[in-house]
N, C-alpha and C positions, 0 to 999 in steps of 0.2 A: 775297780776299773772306772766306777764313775766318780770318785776322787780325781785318779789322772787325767780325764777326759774335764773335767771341771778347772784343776789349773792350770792344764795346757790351752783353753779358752782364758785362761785367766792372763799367760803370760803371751798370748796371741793379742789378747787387747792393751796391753800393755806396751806391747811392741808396737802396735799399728797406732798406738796414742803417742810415743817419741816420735814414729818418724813423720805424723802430722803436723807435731811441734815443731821440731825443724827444718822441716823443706816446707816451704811456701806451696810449691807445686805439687807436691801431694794434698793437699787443703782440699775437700768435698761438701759441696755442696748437702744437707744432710743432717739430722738434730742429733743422730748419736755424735758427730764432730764436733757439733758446738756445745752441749750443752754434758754438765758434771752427770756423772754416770753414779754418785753417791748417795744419790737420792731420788726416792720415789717423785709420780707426778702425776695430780688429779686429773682423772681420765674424763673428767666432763670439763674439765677447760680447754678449749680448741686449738688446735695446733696452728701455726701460720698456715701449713701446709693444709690442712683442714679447712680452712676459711679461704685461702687463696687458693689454691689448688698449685702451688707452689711451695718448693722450700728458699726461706732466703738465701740468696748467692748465687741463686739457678737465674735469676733476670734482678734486673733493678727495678726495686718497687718503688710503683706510683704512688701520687699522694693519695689517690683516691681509696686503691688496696690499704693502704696504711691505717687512714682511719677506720676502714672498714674492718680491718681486724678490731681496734683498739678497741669498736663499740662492742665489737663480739665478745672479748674477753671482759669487757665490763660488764656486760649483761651477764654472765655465766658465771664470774667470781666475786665474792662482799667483801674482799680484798680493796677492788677497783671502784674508782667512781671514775667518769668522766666526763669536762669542763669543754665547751667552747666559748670561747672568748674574744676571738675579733674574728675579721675576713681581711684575707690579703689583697692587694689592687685587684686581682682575677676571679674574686670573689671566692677563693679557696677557707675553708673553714679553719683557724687554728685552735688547736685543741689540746691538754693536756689531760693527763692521766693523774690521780690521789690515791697513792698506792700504800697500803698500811695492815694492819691486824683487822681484824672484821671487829672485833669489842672496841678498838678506836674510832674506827667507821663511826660506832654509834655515839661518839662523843667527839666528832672531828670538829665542830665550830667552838669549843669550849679550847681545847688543844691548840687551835691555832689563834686563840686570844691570848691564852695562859704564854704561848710561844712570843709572839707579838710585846707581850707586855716586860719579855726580856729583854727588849730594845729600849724600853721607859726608863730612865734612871731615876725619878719621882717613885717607881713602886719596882723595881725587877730585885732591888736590897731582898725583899721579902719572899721572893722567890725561891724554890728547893729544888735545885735542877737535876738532884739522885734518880729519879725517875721518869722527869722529862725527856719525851722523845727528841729524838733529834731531826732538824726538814731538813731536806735535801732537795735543789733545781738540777734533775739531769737533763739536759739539752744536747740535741744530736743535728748536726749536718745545719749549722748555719749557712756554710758553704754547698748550693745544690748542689754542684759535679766533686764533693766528700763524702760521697752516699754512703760510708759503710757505717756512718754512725744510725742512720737512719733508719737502715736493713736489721743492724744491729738492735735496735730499740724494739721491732718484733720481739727477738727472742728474750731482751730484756723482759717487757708485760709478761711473757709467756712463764718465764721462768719464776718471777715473782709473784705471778698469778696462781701459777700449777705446782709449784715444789713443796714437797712435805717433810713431813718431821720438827722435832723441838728446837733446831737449830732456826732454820729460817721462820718458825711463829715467832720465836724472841727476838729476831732484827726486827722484823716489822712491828713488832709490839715496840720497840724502842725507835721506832723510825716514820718517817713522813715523807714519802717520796712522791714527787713533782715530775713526772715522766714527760716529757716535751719533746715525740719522736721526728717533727720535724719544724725544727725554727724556719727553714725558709722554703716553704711548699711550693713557691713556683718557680725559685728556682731548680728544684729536686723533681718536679715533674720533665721541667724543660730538659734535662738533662738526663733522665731516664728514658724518656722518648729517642734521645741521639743512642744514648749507649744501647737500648733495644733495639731497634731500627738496624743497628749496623753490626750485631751477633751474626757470629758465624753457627751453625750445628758445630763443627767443627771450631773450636776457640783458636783464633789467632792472637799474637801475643808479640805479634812485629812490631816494633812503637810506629813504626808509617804505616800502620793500620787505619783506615778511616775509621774505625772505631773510637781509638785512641787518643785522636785529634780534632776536638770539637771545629767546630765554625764557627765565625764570631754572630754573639757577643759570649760565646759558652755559658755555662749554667750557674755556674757561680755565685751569681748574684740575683737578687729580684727582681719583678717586673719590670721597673724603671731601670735597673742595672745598677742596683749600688750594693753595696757593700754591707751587710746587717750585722757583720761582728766590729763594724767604726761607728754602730747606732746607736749602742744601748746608755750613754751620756746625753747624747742626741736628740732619742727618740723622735725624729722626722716623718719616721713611717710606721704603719696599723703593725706592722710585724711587732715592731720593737714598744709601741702606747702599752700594745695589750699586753707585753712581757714583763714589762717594768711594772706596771700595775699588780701583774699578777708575786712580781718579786716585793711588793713592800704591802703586799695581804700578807704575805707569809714569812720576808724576812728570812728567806734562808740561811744555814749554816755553812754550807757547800755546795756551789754550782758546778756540776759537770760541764765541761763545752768539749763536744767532738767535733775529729778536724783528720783533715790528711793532709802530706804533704807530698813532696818527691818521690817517684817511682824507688831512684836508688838511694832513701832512706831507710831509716829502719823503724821505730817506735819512740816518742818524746812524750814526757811529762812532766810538769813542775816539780819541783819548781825551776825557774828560767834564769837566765843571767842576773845575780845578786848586786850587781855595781848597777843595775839599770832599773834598781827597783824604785818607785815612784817615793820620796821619801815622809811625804804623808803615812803612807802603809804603815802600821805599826811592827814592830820587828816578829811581836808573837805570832803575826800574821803567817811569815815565812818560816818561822820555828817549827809551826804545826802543817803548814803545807809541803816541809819535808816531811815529817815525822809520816802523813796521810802516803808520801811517795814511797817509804817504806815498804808498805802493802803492795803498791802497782809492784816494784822491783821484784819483791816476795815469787806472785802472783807470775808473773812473765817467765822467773828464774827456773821456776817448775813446766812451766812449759819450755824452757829453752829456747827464748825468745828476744833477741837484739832488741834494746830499746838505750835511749841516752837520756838527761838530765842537764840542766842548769849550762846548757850549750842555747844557743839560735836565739829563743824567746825572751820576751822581756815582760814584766807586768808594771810598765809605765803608764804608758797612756788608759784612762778610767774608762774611756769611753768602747773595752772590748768586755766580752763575755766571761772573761776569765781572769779581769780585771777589776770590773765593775762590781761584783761581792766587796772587793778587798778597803774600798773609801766608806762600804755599807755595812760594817761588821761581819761582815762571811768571808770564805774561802773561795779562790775562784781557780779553778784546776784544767787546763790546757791538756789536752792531750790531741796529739798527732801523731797522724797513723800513714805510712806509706803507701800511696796510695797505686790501685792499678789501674784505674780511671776508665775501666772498661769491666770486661770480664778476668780478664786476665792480661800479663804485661812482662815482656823480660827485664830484668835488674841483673844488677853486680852480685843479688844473691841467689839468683835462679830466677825461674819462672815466678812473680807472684800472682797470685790466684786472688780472686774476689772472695772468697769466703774467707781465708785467712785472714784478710783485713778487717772482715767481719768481726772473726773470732777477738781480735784483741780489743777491738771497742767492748765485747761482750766482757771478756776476760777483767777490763778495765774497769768495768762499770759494778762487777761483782768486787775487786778488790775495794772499791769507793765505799761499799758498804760493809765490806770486812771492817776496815779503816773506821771508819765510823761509830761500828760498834763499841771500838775500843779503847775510843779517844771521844766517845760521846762526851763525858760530863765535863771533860778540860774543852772542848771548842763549844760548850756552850759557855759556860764560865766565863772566856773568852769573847763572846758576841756582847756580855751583863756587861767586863770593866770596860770593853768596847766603847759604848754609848757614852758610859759613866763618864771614862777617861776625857771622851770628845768632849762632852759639856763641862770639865772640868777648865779644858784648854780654850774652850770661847770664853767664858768667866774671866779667865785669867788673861785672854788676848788683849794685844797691846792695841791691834785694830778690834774697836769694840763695835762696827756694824757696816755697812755697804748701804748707799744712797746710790741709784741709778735710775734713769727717765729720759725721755724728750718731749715738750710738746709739741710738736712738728708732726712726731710720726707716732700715731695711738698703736698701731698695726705690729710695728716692731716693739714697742714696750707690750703689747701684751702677747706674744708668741715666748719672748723670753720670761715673762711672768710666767706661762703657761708652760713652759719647759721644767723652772723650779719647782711648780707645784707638782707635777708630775715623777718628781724626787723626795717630795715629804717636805719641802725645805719651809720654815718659817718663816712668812715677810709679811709686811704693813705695808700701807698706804701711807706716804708721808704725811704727818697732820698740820705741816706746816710749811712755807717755804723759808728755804734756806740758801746759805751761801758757804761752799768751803773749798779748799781747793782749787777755787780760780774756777770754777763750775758754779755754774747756779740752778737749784733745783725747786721746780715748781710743786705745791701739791695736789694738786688734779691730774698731776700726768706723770707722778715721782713714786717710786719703792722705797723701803728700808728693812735690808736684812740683818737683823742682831747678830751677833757670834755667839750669843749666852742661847744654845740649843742645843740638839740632840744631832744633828745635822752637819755642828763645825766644821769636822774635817774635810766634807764634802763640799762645803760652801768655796772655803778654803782653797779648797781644788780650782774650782769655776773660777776663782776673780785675781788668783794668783798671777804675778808678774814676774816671771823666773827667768834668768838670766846664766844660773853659773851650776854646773851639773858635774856630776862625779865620772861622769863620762860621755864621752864625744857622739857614743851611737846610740840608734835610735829603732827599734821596730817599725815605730809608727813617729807619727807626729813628736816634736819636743813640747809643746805647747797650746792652748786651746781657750786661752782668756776670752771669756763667754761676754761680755759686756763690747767685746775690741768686735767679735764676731758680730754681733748686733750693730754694730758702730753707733751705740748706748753714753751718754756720757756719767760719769760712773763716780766714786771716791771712796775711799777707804775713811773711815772714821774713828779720830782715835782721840784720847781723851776730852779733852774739851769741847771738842768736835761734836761727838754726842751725846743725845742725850735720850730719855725712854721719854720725854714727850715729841721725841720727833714721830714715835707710834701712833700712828690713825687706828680706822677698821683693821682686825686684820684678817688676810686674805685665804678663805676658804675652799677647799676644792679647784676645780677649776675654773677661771675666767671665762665669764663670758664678752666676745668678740664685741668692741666697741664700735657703737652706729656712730654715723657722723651727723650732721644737719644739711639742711638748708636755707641759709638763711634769705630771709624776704620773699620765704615761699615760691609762687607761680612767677616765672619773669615772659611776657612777650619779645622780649628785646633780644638777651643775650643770656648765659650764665658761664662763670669760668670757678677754677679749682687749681689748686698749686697742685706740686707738681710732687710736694713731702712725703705726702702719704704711700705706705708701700705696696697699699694696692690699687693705687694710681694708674698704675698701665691697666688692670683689668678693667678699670670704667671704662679710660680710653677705648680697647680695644669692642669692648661690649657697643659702645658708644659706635666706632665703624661700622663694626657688624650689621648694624641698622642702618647705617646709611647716612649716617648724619656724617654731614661736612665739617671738620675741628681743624682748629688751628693750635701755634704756640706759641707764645712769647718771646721775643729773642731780646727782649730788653726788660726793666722793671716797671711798674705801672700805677696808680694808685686809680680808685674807684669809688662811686658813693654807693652804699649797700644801704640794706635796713640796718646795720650797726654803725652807721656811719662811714667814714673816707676810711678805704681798709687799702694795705702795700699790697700788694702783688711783686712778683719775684720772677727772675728770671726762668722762664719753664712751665707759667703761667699757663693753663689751657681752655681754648676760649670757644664758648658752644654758642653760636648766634642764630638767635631763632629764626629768622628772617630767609634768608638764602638756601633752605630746605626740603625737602621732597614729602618728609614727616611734617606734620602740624604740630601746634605749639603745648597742647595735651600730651601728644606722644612722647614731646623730646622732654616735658615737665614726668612725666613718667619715668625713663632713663635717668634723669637726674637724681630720682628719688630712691632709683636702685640705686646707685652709683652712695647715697648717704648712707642707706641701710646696709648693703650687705658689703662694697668697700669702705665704709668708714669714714669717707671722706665728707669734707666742709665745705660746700659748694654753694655758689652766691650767686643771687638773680641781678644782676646788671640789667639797668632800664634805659641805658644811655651813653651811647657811644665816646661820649664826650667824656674825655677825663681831666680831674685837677689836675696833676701833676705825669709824667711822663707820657707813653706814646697813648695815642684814641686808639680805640676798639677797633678801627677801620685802616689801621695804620701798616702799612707794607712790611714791617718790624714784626706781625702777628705770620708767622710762616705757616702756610697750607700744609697738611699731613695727609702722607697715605697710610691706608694700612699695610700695617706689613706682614708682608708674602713670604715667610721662612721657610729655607729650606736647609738644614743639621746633614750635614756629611755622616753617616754613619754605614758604619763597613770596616772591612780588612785595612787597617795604617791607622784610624782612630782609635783615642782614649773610649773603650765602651762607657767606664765612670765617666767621664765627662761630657760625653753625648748624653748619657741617660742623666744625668743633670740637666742639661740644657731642654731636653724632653721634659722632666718634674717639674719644672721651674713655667713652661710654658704653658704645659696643660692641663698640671692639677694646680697650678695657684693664679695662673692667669686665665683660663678659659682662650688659650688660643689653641690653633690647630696647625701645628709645625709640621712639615715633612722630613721623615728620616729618609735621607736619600742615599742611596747605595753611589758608592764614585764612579763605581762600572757604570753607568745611566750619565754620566758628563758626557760621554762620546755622541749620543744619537737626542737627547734630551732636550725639549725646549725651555731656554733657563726666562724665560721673557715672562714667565707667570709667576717671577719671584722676584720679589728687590730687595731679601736681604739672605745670603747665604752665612750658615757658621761654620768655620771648619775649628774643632779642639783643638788639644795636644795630641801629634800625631806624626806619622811620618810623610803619608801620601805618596811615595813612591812609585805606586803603581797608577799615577794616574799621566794619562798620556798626553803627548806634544800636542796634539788636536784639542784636548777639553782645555788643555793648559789655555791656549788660543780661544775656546770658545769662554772659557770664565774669564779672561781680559776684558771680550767685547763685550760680556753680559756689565762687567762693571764702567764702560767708557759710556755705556748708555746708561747710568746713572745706579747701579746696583749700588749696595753697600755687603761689601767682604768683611766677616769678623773673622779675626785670628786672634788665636788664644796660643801662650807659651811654645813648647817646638815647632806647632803649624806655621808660627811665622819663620821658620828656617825655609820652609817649602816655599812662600812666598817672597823670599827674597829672595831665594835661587830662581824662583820664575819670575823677577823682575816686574812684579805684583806688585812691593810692599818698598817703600826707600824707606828703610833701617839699615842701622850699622851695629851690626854687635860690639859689646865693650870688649878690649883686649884687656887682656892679663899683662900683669909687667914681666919681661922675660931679658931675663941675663944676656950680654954679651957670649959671654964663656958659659954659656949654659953648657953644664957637662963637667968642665974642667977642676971647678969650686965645689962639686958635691959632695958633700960627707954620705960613703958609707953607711947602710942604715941595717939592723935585722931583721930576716927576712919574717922571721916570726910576727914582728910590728906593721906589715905591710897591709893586709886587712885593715888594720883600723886606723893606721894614718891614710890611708883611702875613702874611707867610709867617713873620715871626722871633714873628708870636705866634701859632702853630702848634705844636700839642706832637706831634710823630711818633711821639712812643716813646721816653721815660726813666722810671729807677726812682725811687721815691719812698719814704719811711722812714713806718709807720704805726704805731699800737696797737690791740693787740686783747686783746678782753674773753676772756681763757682761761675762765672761766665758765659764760659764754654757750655753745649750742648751734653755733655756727656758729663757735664757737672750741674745738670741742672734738678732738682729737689735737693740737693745739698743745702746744709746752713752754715758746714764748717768748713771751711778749706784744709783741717789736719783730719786725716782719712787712715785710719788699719785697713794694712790688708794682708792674707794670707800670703806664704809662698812655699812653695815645696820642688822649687829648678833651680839650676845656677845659670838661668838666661839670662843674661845682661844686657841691655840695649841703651846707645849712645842715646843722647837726648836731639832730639831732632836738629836738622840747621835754620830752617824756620822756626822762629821764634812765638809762634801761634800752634804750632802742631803735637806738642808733647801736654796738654793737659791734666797729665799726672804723674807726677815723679817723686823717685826715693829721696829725703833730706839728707843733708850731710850725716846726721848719725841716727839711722833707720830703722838700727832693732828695740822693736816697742817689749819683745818678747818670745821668749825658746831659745836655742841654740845655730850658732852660726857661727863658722872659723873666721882669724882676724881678718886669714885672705880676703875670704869671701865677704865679707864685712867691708872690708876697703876695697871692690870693687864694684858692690852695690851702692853704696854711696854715692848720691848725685844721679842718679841714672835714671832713663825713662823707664815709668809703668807702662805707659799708653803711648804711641804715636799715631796721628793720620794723616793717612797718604794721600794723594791724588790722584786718579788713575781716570783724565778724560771727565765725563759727568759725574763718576762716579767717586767712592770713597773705599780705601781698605784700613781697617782699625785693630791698630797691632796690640793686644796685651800682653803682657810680661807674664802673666800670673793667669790662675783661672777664678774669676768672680766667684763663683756658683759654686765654690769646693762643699759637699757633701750634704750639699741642701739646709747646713744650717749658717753658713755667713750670709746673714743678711744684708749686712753693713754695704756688702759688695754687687747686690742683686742688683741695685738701681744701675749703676756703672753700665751694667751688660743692659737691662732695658733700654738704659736710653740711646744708646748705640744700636741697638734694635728700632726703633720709633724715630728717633731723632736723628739719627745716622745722613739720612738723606737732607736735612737743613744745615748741615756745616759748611760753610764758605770755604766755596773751591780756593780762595786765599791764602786761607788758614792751612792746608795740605802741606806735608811734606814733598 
């Protein structure tokens, strides 16, 4: 009888484990659901439920529960160690997990040398990789409102912490796992706060659920609202320094990145669309990231579980999580998970439930180390001819090194210095100045990166000038030439060209941030500062802040300093001691910060009198105010591009911008601002009335920036005099069409698509909004197909596309021969004021620098452009 009563619980659980598998809606909250029922589990390792007093998928966990587990099971398992290693803007702690056998524990910094040293192609030859473990970076919920990777990562530590038998001592004895339960902790807080908040006892699962549907700016993103799976190339933010750091201590073999997508989706994993793959990658790369997919397919088929393959994604662009292993010797593995973005949500396949979606990150993250196990010694093999192969190809490269610098701007030569090092990349100090290229490079202020390194591919990557692609679509961006982004002037160096005594010092760790001077010391008279440096605006603005009265040059100047008659330039900014409320110590104190901690070169002027062009005293030096911003942000704006415009202002400038909700235009006094930014956006909801009150805020002398489709809003409200470019369109449109397949319709749509390529412009160095420039040939980003005529005043378009624009990426010929000639920038006139149209958005992802002055000085200088010059 207890036989029978034994396998009828047996085929009870059996049954109640299918119909888990297959309906979404039966998914429970609960460990016997998630976790393999084949294996024993140390009963002094804590359950989530244990420590939180929840089971995951019953609420969406915070960050703060999260780590609070993570520390509990590290304390109670010699499994576990656990790492903090930066804080996010919110000061959230991130943290991973060194999860292994406990006898590697005791040998874990020898292991992650002996690992390391597989990347060396000087000594990895001598290496025996039969018994080498393999690391793994698992990473969950870069995306905050994707939390099930996140929820998930609980029961991951838990499992890998508590499960017994000879089966999992031998993974872990053969493995190094990198546990990373939450990449983007504020945005995972942000968004567990909505989705908790608006549980029902009862689960609703209406998608017009307020649960459902966040509010802007959703969770998605981090503090500032950006995006931290477009960072890890980047690294502009503590999320991403301290991840990359922690990825080339350890050099992993396989990065997990968890991710959801559409509610009526099903399950996705690498590998992603094969014609889209970046062609750097080397082929074995995707060989073994099927072979790894094997396992997920395995793994899901046993539960009965929809998932697709080498459909949606691409692993083009380096610069995502599941991308970025693949230029570094690793694998980097995408999965996405359907998401219910709540507790629950209807789809086309029933109800799905939040633990379900649980379950498969779970499910996923065990198949990764199935996988693993058993392709250990082919994907380390793999990471050895890796490096090898790279240094074989810089040797043999026809470009044998990159020479890049300005001396104008110390600020942006060392962020991009600071960028590569933070990739491992090799580079010198030029030991000499040179000329090649039609460039000339000094060296006090010049790089030189070899190709003869370990690093090639990746260099490779960064400085490439790609034009012609195996196909038209794009996940992401097509392009991201790092020197164009910089606006760096830059050269590829190829035989004769270079040579190894162009090697100075070479360059260690990270750079430290270059001070500027001041030359001639204390001045009573005046002191002024070009306008090159790219931390120029923060003196400026430090400089108001205090009270001090500044002016700016609208013409060129020369001056006698203690180094003699030095030019001055247009943009010149002139601090005169004289006319002040501060005495002449305080404001020689502000100038001294203004060297040390902006960098900048700033000169004691004794004498208003100049040799050559306008005096210190001259109507040409225009008065500044400070500017009073105020960022549209709200329901119709780009949240990424508001939260740019926020990064840019108040972690690199020290200004304090207001984010203004639009609903606030109706009742709002706009008079304590003089310069509004609205993004890319729609504005629709903003009414006849603020329409009316943002006219008269600008006839009284505001300045409106508009950025990419915001200027459609303002041309409809008779804001902005632009003319969008037309397209050329057939008489007989219709008549003359060929037939086409329907099958082809997706991607002859998508191929005129511009994602993101660099474009070749002019700018008017002149002009205010060209002022710290030294070159009038400017890159700049795009990723619209706005077009805009060039103004009919011939003073008002200060930067436009050349006849043949594409510096770099992908662009259809259409859209190529429409861009062409056409304005960047226009400015209107509107009364005293100004509205300044851009084609593009400067500030794309906080690392175009090249582009940040553009938007500054239209901030600052905005208000000294000649009502003339207007459109």
């Amino acid at each position: 009888m207890r036989f029978y009563t034994l396998l009828l619980g047996f085929f009870t659980l059996l049954l109640s484990t299918s119909v888990y598998a297959q309906n979404p809606a039966e998914a429970e909250a609960s460990m016997d659901y998630y976790l393999p029922q084949d294996v024993t589990y140390n009963a002094e390792i804590p359950t989530p439920e244990e420590v939180l007093g929840t089971v995951p998928g019953k609420w969406h966990v915070r960050h703060d529960q999260l780590v609070k587990y993570m520390r509990s099971v590290a304390e109670a398992s010699d499994r576990v160690t656990l790492h903090k290693f930066a804080k996010t803007y919110e000061d959230r702690p991130l943290i991973y997990l060194t999860i292994t056998s406990a006898s590697n524990h005791q040998n874990i910094e020898q292991i992650r040398k002996n690992h390391v040293a597989l990347t060396d192609p000087g000594r990895s030859e001598q290496l025996d990789t039969e018994n080498m473990p393999i690391v793994m970076y698992w990473g969950y919920s870069i995306h905050g409102d994707e939390s099930s990777g996140s929820n998930a990562s609980l029961l991951v530590a838990y499992y890998l912490a508590a499960a017994q038998g000879k089966e999992i001592e031998q993974k872990l004895k053969n493995s190094v796992i990198l546990l990373d339960p939450s990449l983007n902790p504020d945005g995972l807080n942000r968004f567990a706060s909505w989705a908790n908040t608006h549980k029902s006892k009862n689960l609703v699962s209406d998608p017009n659920s307020l649960e459902l549907n966040q509010r802007w700016p959703s969770g998605r993103t981090n503090h500032y609202w950006f995006d931290l799976n477009r960072d890890w190339m980047l690294v502009q933010h503590p999320e991403s320094q301290g991840r990359i750091d922690n990825f080339h201590k350890w050099k992993p073999n396989i990065l997990t990145d968890h991710h959801e997508m559409g509610t009526n989706s099903t399950f996705f994993f690498q590998p992603g669309i094969q014609s889209r793959t970046h062609p750097i990658t080397p082929e074995q790369n995707q060989s073994l990231t099927k072979a790894i997919a094997d396992y997920h397919a395995e793994q899901l088929d046993n539960e009965k579980r929809l998932y697709y393959s080498q459909e949606s994604f691409d692993d083009f662009y380096y610069g995502k999580g599941s991308t970025y292993p693949d230029v570094n010797g690793g694998i980097g593995i995408l999965f996405e998970q359907a998401s219910s973005r709540g507790h629950a949500q209807e789809s086309v396949h029933g109800e799905l439930k939040f633990p379900f979606t649980i379950k498969n990150q779970f499910l996923t993250s065990l198949s990764t180390l199935e996988a693993a196990q058993n392709l250990r010694q082919e994907i380390l093999n793999y990471q050895r001819s890796f490096f090898q192969e790279s240094k074989r190809k810089g040797e043999n490269a026809d470009i044998e090194g990159y020479v890049f610098g300005t001396p104008h701007d110390n600020a942006r030569t060392h962020h991009f210095v600071e960028m590569l090092k933070r990739h491992k990349v090799e580079l010198y100090r030029l030991a000499k100045n040179i000329k090649t290229d039609g460039e000339s490079f000094e060296a006090n202020s010049s790089f030189v990166i070899p190709s003869d390194q370990k690093q090639y591919r990746f260099v490779k990557a960064l400085f490439e000038r790609r034009t012609s692609f195996s196909d038209s679509l794009f996940y992401d961006v097509s392009t991201w030439t790092m020197p164009y982004a910089f606006n760096l002037p830059f050269a590829e160096l190829e035989g004769r060209d270079y040579s190894d005594n162009f090697l100075g010092k070479k360059v260690e760790g990270l750079p430290e941030f270059p001070e500027g001077q001041i030359v001639g010391d204390r001045s009573e008279y005046s002191y002024v500062f070009e306008w090159d440096e790219y931390y120029a605006p923060r003196a400026l603005n430090r400089l108001q802040e205090a009270g001090v009265r500044t002016k700016v040059a609208s013409k060129p100047f020369t001056a006698i300093t203690a180094n003699g008659t030095q030019k001055f330039d247009y943009g010149t900014v002139l601090v005169p001691v004289g006319p002040q409320y501060l005495d002449s110590s305080e404001i020689h104190a502000l100038m001294k910060k203004a060297a040390n901690k902006d960098g900048l070169t700033v000169y004691a002027v004794d004498s208003g009198l100049t040799p050559r062009g306008i005096d210190l005293g001259s109507g040409s030096f225009e008065d500044l105010e400070q500017p009073e911003v105020a960022v549209l942000a709200g329901e119709g704006a780009s949240s990424y591009e508001v939260g740019e415009v926020w990064h840019l202002l108040d972690q690199r400038y020290d200004m304090t911008p207001t984010l203004f909700p639009p609903d606030r235009l109706n009742f709002a006094d706009l008079s304590r601002y003089n310069v509004i930014v609205m993004v890319n956006g729609g504005y629709g909801n903003i009414s006849k009335q603020a329409v009316s009150q943002i006219k008269q805020w600008i006839q009284n002398g505001g300045t409106l920036i508009t950025t990419k489709y915001a200027n459609n809003w303002a041309k409809r409200n008779e804001l902005a005099n632009i003319e969008f470019a037309k397209e050329d369109e057939s008489e007989d449109e219709g008549k003359n069409v060929t037939p086409k397949p329907y099958a082809e319709m997706d991607k002859a749509r998508g191929a005129q698509y511009i994602g993101g390529s660099i474009f070749n412009t002019k700018l008017d160095l002149t002009h205010p909004l060209g002022y710290g420039y030294n070159d009038d040939d400017l890159t700049v980003f795009r990723n619209s197909t706005l077009f805009l005529e060039k103004a009919e005043n011939p003073y008002a378009t200060p930067l436009y596309y050349t006849e043949n624009p594409l510096a770099s990426g992908y662009i259809s010929e259409e859209n190529l021969e429409n861009l062409s000639g056409t304005a960047a920038i226009i400015v209107s006139d509107v009364g005293s004021g100004r509205v300044i149209s851009m084609t593009d958005n400067p500030n794309f992802r906080a690392f175009w620098y090249g582009t940040n002055k553009l938007f500054m000085n239209a901030v600052f200088f905005g208000q000294t452009i000649d009502g003339s010059s207007g459109n």
